[in-house]
PARO-222107 format. One record per residue: residue in three letters; residue number from 1; x, y, z of N, C-alpha, C in turn. Coordinates in pm, 1 decimal, always signed. Example, Ala and Ser with C-alpha at 12.3 -4.5 7.8 and 13.67 -1.06 7.14 Angstrom:
<vexfis>
- Ala, 1, +1319.0, -569.0, +780.0, +1230.0, -450.0, +780.0, +1320.0, -330.0, +780.0;
- Ser, 2, +1285.0, -225.0, +708.0, +1367.0, -106.0, +714.0, +1290.0, +3.0, +787.0;
</vexfis>
This chain:
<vexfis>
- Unk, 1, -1086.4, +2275.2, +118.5, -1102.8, +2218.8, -13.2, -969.2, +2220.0, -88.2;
- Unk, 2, -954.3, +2162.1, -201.9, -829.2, +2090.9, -287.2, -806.1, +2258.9, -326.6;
- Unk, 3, -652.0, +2290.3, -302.0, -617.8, +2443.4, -321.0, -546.2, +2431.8, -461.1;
- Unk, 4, -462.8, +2297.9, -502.4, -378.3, +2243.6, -595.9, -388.6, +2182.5, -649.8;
- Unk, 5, -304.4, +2113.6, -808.4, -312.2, +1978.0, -833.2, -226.9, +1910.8, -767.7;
- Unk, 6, -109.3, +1893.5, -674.1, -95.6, +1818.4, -592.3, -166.4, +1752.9, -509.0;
- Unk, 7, -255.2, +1825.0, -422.5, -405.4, +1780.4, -357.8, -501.0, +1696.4, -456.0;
- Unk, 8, -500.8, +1737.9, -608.9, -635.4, +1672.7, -637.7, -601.0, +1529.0, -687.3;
- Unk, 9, -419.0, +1489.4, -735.8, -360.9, +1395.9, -791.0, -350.5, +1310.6, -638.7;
- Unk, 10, -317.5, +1338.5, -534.9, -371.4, +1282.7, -365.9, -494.9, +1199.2, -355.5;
- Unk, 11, -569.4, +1279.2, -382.4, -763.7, +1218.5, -407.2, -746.3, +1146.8, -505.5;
- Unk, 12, -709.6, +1170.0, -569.4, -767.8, +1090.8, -750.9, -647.4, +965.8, -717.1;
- Unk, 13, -537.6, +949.0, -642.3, -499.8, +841.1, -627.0, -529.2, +728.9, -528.5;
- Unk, 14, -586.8, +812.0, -434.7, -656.9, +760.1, -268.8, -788.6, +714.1, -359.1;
- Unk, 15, -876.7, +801.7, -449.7, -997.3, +718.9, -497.0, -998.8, +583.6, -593.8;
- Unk, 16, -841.5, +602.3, -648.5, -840.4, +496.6, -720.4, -832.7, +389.3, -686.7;
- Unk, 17, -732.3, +391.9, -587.0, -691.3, +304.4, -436.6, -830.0, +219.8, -382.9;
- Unk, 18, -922.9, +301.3, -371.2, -1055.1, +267.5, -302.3, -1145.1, +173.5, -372.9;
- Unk, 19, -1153.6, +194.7, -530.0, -1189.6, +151.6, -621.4, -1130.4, +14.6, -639.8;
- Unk, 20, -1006.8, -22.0, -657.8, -940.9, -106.9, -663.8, -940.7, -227.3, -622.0;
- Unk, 21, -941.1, -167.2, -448.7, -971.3, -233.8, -324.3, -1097.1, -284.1, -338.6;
- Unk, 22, -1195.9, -222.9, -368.8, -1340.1, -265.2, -369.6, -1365.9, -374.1, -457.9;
- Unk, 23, -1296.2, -375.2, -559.7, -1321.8, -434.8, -695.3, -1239.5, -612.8, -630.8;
- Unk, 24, -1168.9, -576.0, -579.6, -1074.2, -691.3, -500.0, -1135.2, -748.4, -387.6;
- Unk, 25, -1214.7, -715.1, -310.9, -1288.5, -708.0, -204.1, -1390.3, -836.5, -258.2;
- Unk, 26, -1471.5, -824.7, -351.7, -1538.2, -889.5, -391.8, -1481.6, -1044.6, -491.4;
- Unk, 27, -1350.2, -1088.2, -479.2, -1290.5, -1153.0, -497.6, -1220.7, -1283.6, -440.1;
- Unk, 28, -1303.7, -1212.7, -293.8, -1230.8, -1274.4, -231.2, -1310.4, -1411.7, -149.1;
- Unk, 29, -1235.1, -1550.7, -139.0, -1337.3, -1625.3, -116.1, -1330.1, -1656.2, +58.2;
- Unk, 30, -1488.9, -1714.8, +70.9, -1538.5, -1705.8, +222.6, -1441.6, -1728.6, +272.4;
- Unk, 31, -1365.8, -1876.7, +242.3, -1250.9, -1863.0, +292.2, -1158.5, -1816.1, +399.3;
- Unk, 32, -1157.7, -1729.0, +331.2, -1037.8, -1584.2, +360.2, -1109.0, -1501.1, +427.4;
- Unk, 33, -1163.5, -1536.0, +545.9, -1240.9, -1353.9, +566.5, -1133.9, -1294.4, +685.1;
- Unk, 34, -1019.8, -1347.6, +695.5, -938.2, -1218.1, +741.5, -911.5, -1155.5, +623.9;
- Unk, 35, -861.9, -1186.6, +521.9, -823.3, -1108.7, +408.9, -932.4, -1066.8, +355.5;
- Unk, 36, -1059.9, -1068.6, +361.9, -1188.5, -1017.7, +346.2, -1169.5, -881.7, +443.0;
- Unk, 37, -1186.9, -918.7, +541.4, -1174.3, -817.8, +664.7, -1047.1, -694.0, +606.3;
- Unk, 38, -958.3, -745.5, +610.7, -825.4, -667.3, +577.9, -874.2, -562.4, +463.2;
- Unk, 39, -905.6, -651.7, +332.6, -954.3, -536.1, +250.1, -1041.9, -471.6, +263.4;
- Unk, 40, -1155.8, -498.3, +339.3, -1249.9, -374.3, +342.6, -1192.5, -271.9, +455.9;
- Unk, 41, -1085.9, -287.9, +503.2, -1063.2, -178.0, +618.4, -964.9, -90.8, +533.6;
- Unk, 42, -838.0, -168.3, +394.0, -807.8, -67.5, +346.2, -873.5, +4.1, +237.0;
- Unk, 43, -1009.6, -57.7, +204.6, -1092.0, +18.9, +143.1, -1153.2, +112.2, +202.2;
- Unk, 44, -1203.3, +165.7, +314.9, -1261.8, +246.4, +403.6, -1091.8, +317.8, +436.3;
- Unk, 45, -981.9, +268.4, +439.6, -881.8, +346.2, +462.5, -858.5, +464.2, +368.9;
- Unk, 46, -864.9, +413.5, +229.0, -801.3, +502.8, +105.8, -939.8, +625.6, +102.9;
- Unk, 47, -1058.7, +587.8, +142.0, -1149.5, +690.9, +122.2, -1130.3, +794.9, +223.7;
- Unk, 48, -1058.5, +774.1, +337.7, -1063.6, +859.9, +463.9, -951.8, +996.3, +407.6;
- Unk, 49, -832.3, +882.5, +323.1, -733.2, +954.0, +281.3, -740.8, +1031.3, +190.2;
- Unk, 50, -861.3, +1011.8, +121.7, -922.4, +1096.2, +16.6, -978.0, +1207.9, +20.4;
- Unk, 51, -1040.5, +1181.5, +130.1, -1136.2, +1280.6, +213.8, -1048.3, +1396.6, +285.6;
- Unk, 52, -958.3, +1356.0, +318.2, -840.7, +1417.8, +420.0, -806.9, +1496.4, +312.6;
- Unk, 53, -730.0, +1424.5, +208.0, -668.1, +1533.5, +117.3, -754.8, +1603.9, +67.3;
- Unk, 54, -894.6, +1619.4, +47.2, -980.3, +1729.7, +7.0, -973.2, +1831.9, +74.1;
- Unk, 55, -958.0, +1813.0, +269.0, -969.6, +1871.4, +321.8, -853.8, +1987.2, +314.1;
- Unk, 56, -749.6, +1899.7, +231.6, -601.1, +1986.6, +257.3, -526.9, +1926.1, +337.3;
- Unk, 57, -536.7, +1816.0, +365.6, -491.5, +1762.1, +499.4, -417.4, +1608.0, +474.9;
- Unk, 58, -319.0, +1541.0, +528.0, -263.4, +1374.4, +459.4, -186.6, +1358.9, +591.3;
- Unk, 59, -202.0, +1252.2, +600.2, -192.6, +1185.3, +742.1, -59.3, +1060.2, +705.3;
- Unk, 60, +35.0, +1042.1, +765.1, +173.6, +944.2, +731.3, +178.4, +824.1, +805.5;
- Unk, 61, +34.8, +762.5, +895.9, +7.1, +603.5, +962.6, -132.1, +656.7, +1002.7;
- Unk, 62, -124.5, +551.4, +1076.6, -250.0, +502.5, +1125.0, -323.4, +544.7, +1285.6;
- Unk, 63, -227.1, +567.6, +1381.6, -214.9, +653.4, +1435.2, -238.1, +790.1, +1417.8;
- Unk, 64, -196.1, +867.7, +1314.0, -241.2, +1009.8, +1286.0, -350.0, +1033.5, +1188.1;
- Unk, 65, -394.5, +922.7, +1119.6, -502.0, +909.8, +1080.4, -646.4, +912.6, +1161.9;
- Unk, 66, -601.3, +809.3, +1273.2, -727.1, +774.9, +1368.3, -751.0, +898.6, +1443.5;
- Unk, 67, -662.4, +959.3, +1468.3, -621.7, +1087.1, +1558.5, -738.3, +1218.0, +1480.2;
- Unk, 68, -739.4, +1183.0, +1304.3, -827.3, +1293.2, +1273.7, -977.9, +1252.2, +1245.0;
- Unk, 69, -964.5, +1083.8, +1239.1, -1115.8, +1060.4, +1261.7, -1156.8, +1091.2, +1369.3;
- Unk, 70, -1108.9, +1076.5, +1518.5, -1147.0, +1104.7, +1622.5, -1187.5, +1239.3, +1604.6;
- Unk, 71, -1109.2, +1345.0, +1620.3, -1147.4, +1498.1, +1626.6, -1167.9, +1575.2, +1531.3;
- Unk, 72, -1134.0, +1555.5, +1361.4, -1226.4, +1641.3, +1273.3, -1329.4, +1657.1, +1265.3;
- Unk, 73, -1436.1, +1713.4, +1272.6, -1565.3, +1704.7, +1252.6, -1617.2, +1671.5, +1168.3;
- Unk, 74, -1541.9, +1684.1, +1033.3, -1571.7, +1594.3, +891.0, -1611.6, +1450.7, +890.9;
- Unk, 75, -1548.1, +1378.4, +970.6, -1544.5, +1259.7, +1033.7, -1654.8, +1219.6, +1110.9;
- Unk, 76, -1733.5, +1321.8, +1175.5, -1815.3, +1255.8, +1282.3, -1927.7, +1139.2, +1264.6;
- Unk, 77, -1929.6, +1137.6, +1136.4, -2061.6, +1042.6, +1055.8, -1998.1, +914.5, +1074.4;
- Unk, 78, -1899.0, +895.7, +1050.8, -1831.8, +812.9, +997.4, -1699.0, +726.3, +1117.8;
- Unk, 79, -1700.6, +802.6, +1213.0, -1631.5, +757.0, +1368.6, -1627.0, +620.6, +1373.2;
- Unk, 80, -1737.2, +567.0, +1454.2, -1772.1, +490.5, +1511.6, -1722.1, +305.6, +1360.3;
- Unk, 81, -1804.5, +351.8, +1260.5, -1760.8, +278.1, +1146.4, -1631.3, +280.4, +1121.0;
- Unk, 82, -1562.1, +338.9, +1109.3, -1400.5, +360.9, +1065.8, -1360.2, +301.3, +1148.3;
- Unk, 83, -1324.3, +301.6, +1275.8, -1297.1, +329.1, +1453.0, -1318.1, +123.1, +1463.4;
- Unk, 84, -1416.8, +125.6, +1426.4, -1425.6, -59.6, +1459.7, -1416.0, -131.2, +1317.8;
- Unk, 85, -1367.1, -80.0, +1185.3, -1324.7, -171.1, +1102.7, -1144.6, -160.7, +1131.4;
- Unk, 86, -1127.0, -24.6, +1191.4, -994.3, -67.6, +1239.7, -985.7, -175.5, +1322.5;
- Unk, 87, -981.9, -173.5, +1403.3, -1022.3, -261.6, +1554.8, -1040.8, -415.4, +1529.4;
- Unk, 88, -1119.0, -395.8, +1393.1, -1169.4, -514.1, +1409.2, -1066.8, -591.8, +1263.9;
- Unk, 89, -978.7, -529.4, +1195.3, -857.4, -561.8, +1114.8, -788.8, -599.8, +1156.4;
- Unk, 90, -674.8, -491.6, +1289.6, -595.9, -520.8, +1343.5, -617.6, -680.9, +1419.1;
- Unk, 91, -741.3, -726.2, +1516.3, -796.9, -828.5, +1556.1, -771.8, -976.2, +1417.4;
- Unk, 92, -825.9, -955.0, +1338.8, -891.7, -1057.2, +1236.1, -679.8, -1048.0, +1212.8;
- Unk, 93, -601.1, -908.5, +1169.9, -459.3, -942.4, +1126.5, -366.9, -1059.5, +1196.7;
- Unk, 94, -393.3, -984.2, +1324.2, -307.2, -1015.4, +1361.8, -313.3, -1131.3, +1550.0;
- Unk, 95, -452.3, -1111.1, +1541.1, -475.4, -1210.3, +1709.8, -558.8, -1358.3, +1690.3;
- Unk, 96, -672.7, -1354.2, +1600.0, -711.4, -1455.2, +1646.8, -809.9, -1510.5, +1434.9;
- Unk, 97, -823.8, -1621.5, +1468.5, -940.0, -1662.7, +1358.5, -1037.5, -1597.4, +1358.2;
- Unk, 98, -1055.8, -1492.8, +1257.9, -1209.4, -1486.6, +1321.2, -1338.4, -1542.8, +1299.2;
- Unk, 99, -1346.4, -1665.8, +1253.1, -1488.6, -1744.3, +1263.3, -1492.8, -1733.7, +1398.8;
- Unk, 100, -1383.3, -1744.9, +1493.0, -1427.4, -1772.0, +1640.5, -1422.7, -1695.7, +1699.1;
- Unk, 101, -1446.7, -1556.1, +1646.9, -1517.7, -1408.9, +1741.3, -1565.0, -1293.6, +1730.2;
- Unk, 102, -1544.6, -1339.7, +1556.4, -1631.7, -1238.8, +1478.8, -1785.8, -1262.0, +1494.2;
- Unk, 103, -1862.8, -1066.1, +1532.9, -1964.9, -1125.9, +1541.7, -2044.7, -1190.1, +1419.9;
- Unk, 104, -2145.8, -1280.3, +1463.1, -2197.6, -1351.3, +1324.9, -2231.9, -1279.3, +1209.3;
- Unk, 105, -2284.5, -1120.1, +1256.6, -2357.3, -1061.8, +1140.2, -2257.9, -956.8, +1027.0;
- Unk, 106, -2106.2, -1050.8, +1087.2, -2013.8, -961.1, +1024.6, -1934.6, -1056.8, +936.2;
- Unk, 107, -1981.7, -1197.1, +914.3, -1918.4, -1371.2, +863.9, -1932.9, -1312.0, +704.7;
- Unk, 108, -1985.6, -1247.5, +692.8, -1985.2, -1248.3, +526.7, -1967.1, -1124.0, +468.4;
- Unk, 109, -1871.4, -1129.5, +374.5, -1800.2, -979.2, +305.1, -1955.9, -889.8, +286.4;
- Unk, 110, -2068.9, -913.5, +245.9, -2180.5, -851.6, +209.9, -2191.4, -786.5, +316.5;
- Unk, 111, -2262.5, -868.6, +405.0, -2305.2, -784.6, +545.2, -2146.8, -671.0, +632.4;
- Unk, 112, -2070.3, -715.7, +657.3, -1938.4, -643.3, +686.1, -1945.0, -527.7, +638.4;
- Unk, 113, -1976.5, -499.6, +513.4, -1897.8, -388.3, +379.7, -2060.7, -288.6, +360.8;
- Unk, 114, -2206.3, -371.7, +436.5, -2288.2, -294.7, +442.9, -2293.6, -254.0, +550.2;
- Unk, 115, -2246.6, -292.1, +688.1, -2299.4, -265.3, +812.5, -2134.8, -144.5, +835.4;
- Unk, 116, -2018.4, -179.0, +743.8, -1928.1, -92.2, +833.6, -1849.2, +32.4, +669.2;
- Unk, 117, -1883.1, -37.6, +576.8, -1776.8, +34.1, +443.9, -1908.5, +118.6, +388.8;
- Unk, 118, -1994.8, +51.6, +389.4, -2116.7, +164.7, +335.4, -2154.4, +278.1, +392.6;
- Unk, 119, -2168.7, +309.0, +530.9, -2159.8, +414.1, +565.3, -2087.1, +517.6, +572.5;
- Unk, 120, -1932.2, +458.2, +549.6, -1825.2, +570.8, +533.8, -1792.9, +633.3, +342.3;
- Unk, 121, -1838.6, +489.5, +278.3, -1895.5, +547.9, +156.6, -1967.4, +642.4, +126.3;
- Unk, 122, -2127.0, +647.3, +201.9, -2257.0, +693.2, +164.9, -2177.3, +868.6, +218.1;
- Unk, 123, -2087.8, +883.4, +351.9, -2060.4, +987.7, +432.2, -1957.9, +1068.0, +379.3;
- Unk, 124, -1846.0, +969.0, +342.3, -1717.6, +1051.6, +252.6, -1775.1, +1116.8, +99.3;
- Unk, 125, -1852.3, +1081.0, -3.8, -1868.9, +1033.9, -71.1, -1831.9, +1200.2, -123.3;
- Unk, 126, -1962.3, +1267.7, -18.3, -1952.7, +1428.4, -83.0, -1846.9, +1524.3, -47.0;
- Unk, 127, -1784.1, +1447.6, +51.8, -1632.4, +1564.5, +83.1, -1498.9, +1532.7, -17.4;
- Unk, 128, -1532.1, +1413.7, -132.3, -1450.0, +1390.1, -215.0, -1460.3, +1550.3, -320.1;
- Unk, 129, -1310.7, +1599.5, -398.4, -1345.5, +1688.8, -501.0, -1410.3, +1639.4, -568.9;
- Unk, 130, -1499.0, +1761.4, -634.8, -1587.3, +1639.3, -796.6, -1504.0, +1658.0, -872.5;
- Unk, 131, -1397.7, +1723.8, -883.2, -1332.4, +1694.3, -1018.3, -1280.2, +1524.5, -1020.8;
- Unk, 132, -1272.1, +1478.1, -890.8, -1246.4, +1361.0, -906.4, -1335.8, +1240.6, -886.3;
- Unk, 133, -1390.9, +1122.8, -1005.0, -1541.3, +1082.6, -1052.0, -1525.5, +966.0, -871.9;
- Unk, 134, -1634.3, +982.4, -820.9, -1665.2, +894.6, -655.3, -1769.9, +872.7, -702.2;
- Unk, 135, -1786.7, +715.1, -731.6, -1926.5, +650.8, -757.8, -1898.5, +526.6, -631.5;
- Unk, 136, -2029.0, +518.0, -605.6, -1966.8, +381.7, -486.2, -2070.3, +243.0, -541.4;
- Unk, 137, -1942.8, +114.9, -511.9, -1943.4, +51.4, -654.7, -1984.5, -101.0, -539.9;
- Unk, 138, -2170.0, -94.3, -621.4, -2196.2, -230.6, -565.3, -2095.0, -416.2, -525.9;
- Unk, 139, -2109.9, -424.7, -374.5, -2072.3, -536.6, -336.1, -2121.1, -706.7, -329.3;
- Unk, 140, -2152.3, -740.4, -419.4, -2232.0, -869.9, -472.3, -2170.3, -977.8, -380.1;
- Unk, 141, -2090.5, -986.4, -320.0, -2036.8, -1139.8, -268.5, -2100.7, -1214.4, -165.5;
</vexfis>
């Protein structure tokens, strides 16, 4: 748990981060669903980092990030979701369109952000400090 205010100004900036992202997330038109895609993975990113720094813990890429979703146990809820909105970012960034391989039930920011950001929401939600306010903030698009 947060030993400092260095740690809790970590969270409270990783949650703001998350917030932000979310609020942006829903902005974004069909359009764009790599940049749909993109933001909900760094929205599920800033919460991991949030979570991390509760733990006491801050990770410097993506690589040593994935490294503690894999093996913290804090994480285990939340693996598999984290694990393929990466996967499936890096994909949508940087390889291909994804109308043409995204699966269908992932075409729309709604379904995406319920089937892969909500669960790491619903899971991080309580390893956030409470001194710092984690409300998780309906996705209408």
């Amino acid at each position: 748990m947060i030993v400092d205010e260095t740690q809790r100004q970590s969270v409270r900036r990783h949650v703001d981060q998350w917030r932000h992202n979310r609020r942006f997330a829903k902005t974004i038109a069909r359009d764009y669903l790599d940049w749909q895609v993109t933001v909900i993975f760094y929205t599920a990113l800033h919460l991991i980092d949030a979570a991390l720094a509760s733990l006491g813990l801050s990770v410097s890429d993506h690589a040593e990030r994935n490294r503690q979703v894999r093996s913290n146990e804090s994480f285990a809820g939340v693996r598999r979701s984290y694990l393929d909105l990466y996967r499936i970012s890096r994909i949508t960034r940087y390889d291909a369109d994804p109308d043409q391989w995204l699966p269908e039930r992932y075409l729309t920011i709604a379904d995406l952000a319920e089937d892969l950001l909500k669960p790491i929401e619903t899971t991080l939600g309580p390893l956030i400090d409470k001194s710092v306010r984690f409300d998780a903030l309906p996705l209408d698009h």
